[in-house]
C-alpha positions, 0 to 999 in steps of 0.5 A, a space after each residue: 539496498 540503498 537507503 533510497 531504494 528501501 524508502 521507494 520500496 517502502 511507499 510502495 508496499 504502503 500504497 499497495 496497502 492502503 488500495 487493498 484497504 479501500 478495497 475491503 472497506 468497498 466490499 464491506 459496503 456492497 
């Protein structure tokens, strides 16, 4: 894979992340 390819994949596993994140935060709240 290129390095462009990699750096798109890698802002999107930290997106995903960082939406499950706010998720738990918001369950935790409830």
């Amino acid at each position: 894979m290129d390095v462009y390819g990699q750096t798109l994949t890698n802002a999107t596993l930290n997106k995903n992340v960082t939406l499950f994140n706010l998720l738990e935060m918001i369950f935790e709240i409830i």
